[in-house]
C-alpha positions as CSV (number, residue, x, y, z in Angstrom):
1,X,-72.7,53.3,59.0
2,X,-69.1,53.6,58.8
3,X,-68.9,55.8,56.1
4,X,-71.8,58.1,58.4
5,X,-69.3,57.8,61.6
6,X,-66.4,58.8,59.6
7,X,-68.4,62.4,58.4
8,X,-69.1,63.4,62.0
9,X,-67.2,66.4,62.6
10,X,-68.2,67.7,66.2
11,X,-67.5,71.5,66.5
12,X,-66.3,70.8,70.0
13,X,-65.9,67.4,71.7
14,X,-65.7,67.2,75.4
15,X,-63.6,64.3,76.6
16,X,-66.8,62.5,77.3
17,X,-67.9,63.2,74.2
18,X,-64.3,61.8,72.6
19,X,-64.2,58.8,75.2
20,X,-68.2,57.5,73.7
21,X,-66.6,58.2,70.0
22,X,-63.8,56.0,71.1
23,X,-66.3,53.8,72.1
24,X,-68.3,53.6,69.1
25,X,-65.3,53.6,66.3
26,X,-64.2,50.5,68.8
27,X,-67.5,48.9,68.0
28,X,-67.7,49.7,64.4
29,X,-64.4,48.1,64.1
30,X,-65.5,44.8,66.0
31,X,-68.6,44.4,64.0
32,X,-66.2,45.4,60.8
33,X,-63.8,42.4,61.6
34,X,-66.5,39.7,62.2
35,X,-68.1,40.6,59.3
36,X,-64.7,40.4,57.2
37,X,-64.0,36.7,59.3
38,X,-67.3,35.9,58.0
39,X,-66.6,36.5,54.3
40,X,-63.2,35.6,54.9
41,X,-64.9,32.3,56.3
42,X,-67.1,31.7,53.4
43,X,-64.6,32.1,51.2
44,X,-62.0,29.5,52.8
45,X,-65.2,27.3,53.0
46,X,-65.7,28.4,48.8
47,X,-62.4,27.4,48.5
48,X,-62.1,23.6,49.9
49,X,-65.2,22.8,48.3
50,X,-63.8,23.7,44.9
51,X,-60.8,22.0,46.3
52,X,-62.7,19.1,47.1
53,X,-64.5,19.2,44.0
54,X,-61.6,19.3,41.9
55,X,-59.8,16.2,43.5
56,X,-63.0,14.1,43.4
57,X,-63.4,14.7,39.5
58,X,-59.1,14.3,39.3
59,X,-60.0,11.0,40.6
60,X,-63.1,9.9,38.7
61,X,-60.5,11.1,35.6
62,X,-57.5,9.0,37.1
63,X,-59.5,5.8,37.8
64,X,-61.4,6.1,34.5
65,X,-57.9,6.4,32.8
66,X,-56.6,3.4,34.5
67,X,-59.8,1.0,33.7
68,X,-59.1,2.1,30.3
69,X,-55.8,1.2,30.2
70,X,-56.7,-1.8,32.2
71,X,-59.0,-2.4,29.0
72,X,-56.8,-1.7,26.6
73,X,-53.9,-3.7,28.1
74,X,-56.4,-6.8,28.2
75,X,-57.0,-6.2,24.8
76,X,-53.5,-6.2,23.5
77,X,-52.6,-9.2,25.7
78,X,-55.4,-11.0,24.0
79,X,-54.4,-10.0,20.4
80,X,-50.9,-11.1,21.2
81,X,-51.9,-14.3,22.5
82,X,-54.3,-14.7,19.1
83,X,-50.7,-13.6,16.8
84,X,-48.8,-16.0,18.4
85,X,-50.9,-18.8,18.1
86,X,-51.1,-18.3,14.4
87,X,-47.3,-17.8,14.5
88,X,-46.9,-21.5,15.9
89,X,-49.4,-22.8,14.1
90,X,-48.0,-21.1,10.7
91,X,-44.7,-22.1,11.8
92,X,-45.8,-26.0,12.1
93,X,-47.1,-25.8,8.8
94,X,-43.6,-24.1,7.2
95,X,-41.9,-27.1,9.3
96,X,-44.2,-29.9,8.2
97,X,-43.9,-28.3,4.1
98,X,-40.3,-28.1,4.8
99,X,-39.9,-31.5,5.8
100,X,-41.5,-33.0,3.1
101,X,-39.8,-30.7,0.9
102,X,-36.9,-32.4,2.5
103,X,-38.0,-35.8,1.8
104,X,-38.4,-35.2,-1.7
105,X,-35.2,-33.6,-2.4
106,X,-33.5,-36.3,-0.1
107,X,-35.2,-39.0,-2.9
108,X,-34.7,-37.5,-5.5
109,X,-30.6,-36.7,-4.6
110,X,-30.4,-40.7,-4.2
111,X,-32.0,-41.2,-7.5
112,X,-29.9,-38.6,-9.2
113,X,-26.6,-40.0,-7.5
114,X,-27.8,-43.4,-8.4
115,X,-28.6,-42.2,-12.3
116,X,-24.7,-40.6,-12.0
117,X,-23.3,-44.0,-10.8
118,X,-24.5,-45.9,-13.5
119,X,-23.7,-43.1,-15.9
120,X,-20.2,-43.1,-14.2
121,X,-19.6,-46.8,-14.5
122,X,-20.8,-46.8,-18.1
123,X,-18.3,-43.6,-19.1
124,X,-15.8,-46.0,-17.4
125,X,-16.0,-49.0,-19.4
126,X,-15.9,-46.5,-22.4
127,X,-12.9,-44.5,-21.4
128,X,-11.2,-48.1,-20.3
129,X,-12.0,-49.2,-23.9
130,X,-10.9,-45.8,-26.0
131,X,-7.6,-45.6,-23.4
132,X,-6.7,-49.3,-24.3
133,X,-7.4,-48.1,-28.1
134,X,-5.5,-45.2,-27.9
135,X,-2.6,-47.2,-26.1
136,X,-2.0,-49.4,-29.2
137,X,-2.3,-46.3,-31.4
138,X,0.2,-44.3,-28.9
139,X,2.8,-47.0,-29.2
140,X,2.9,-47.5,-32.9
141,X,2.8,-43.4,-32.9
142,X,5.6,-43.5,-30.7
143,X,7.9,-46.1,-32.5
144,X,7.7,-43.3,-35.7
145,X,8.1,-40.9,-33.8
146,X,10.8,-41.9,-32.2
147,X,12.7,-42.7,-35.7
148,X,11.8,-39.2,-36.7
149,X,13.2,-37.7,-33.6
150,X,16.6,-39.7,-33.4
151,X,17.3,-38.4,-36.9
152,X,15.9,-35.1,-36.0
153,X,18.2,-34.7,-33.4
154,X,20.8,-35.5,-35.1
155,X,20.2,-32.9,-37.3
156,X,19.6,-30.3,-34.9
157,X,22.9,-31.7,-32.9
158,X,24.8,-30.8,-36.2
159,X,22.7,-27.3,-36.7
160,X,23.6,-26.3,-32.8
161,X,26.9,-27.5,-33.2
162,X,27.2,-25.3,-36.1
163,X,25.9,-22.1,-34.8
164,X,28.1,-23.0,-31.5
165,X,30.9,-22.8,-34.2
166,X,29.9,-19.4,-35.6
167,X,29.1,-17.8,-32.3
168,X,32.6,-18.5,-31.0
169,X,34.0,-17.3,-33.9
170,X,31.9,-14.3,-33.5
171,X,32.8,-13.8,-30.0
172,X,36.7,-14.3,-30.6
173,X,36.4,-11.6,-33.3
174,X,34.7,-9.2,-30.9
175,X,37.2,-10.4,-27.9
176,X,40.3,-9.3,-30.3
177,X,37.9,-6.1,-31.2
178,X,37.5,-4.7,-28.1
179,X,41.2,-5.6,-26.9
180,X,42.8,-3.6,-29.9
181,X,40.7,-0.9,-28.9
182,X,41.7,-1.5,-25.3
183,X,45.4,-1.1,-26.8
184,X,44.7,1.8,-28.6
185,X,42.9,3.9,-26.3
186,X,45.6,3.0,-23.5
187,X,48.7,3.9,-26.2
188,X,46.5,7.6,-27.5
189,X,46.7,8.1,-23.7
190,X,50.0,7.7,-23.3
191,X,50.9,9.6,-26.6
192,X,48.9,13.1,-25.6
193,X,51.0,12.7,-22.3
194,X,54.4,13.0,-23.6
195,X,56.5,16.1,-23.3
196,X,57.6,18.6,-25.2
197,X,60.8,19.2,-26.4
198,X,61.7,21.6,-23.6
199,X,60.3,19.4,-21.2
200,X,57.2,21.2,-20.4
201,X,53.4,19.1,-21.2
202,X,51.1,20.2,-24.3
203,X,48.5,20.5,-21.5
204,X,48.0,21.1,-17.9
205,X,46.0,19.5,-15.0
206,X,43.8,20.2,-13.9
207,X,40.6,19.4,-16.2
208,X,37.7,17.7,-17.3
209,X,38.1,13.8,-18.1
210,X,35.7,14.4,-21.0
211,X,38.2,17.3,-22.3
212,X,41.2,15.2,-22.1
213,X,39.4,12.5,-24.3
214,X,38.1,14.8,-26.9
215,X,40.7,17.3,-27.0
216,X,43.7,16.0,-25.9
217,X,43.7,11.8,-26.7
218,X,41.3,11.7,-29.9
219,X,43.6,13.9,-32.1
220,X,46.5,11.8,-30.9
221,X,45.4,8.8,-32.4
222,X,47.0,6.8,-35.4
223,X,46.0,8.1,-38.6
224,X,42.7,5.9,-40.2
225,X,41.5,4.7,-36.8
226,X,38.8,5.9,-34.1
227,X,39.3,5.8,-30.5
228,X,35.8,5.0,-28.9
229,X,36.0,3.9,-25.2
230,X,32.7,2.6,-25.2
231,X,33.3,-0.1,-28.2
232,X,36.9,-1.5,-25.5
233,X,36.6,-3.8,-22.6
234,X,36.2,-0.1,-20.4
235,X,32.7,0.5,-22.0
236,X,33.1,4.1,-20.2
237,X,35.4,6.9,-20.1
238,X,35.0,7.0,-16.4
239,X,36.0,3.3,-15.9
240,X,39.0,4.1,-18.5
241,X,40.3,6.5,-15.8
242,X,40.1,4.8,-12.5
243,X,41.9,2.2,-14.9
244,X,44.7,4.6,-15.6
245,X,44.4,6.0,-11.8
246,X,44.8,2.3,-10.8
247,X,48.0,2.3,-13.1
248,X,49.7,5.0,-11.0
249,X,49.3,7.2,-14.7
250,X,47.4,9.9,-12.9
251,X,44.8,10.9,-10.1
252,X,41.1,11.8,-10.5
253,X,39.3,14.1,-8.1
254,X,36.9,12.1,-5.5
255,X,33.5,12.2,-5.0
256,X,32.6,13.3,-9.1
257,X,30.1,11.8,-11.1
258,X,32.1,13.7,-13.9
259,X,35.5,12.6,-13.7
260,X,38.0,15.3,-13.5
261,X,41.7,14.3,-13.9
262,X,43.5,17.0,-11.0
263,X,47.3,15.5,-11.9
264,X,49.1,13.4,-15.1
265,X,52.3,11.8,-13.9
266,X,54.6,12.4,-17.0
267,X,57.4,10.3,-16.1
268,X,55.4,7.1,-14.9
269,X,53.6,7.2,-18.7
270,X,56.6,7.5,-20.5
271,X,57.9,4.6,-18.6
272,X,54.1,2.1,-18.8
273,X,54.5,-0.4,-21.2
274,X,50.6,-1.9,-22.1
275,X,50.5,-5.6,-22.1
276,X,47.6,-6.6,-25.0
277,X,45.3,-9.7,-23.6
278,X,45.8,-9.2,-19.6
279,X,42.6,-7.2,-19.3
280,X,40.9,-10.2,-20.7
281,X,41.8,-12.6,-18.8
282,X,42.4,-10.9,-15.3
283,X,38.8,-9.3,-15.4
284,X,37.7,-12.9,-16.1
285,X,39.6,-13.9,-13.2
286,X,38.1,-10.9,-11.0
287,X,34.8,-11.2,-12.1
288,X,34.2,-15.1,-10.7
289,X,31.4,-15.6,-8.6
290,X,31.2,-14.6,-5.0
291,X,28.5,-15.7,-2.1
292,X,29.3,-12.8,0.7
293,X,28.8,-9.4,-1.7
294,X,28.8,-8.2,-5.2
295,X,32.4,-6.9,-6.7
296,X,32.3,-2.9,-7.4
297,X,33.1,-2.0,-10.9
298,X,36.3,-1.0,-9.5
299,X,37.2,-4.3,-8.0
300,X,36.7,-5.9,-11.4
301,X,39.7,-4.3,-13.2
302,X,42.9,-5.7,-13.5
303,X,45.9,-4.1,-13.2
304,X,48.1,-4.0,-16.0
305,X,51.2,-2.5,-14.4
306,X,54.8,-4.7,-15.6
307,X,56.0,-6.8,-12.4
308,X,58.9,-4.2,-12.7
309,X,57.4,-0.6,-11.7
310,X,55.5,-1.2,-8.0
311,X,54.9,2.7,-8.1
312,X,55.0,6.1,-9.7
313,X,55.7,9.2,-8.2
């Protein structure tokens, strides 16, 4: 019908003729719309049905779900209870075996401790016996014995004594050893410093400590002797020339591992007189013991300058 109404095409249309048009599309659209409510209706009514459908079998689903898990819950709660009554009753069994486990361990400690006392107490009267045995043997031991050590210490009293005798003897010869060298190294010092005839030294300052005592001292030496620094009461060539430095005989540069010898003072060497023995025995009286600090090398050499010369210039 309103496909018809829409191919009308009037040649010429009065406006009665367009007012009953009017009229008609009007009514086409009313019964248009009521028929489009209708499905529109039917549809909406399609709709909650399905809707209503849906949540009914959602629920059927839901409540199903939760009897099962109802179920299942029931059944777990039951198979728990069953466990831990076999736990308990397992775990009164392990305590009733362990018990008597117990028990028989407990007896058979005190028989064991009783079988050890009497072993004890019969170990006892046997050590008692074997010591009181060994007693009368130890003292008849221990009167030879003690023969054999008296004349054995007597022996040894005259071996020590001996050896005592040899080792200062030794130590004396040594002693005199290392003070002629002492001597000698001091006098081949002050023999390389003496001047020439016109006045002026066979070497100059300044130079190498180890120079001067190879170069300079060595060849100055007495003929058929050996200068050795190390074998004298200096045991060093650079405590052998703080020693002279101490003596107002000449300076050393500071702060050198290798000694270096920057001045020699001529006139105070021709005037040093070396007095043998007073190195010995004023290093032994430097070197006594001390409770505050340890002496520097330094502070352990005597000086050896006569009570007449205070100072060299």
């Amino acid at each position: 019908m309103d496909g018809q109404c829409n191919e009308i095409f009037p040649p010429s249309l009065k406006s009665k003729d367009v007012d009953l048009v009017a009229e008609e599309m009007a009514r086409h659209q009313t019964v248009k719309d009521k028929v489009m409510q209708k499905v529109a209706d039917e549809e909406e009514a399609k709709r909650k049905a399905a809707e209503a459908a849906f949540l009914r079998r959602a629920e059927e689903a839901r409540r199903e779900a939760e009897e099962k898990a109802r179920l299942k819950a029931e059944e777990e709660a039951a198979q728990k209870r069953a466990a831990e009554e076999a736990a308990r009753k397992k775990a009164e069994e392990e305590e009733a075996l362990r018990r008597m486990a117990e028990e028989a361990a407990r007896k058979k400690a005190e028989e064991e401790a009783a079988r050890k006392k009497a072993e004890e107490e019969a170990a006892l009267q046997r050590a008692a016996e074997e010591e009181a045995r060994r007693r009368a043997e130890e003292e008849a031991r221990l009167c030879a014995e003690e023969e054999a050590a008296q004349i054995a210490a007597e022996e040894e009293a005259a071996r020590l004594e001996e050896l005592e005798e040899l080792e200062r003897a030794a130590q004396e010869e040594e002693e005199e050893e290392r003070e002629e060298m002492d001597r000698l190294c001091v006098e081949t010092f002050l023999a390389c410093t003496q001047l020439k005839p016109s006045g002026q030294p066979y070497f100059r300052a300044p130079l190498k400590g180890t120079i001067l005592y190879t170069k300079q001292m060595r060849p100055c030496r007495p003929p058929g002797t050996s200068v050795k620094v190390q074998d004298s009461n200096f045991y060093s060539l650079s405590t052998f020339l703080q020693f002279l430095e101490g003596e107002g005989l000449l300076t050393l540069k500071p702060g050198e591992t290798d000694p270096v010898v920057t001045s020699i003072r001529h006139a105070a060497c021709a005037k040093y007189e070396y007095v043998p023995g007073c190195w010995r025995k004023k290093a032994t009286i430097s070197a006594a013991p001390s409770l505050s600090a340890k002496p520097s090398l330094l502070s352990s050499i005597p000086s050896l300058r006569p009570s007449g010369m205070s100072s060299f210039q």
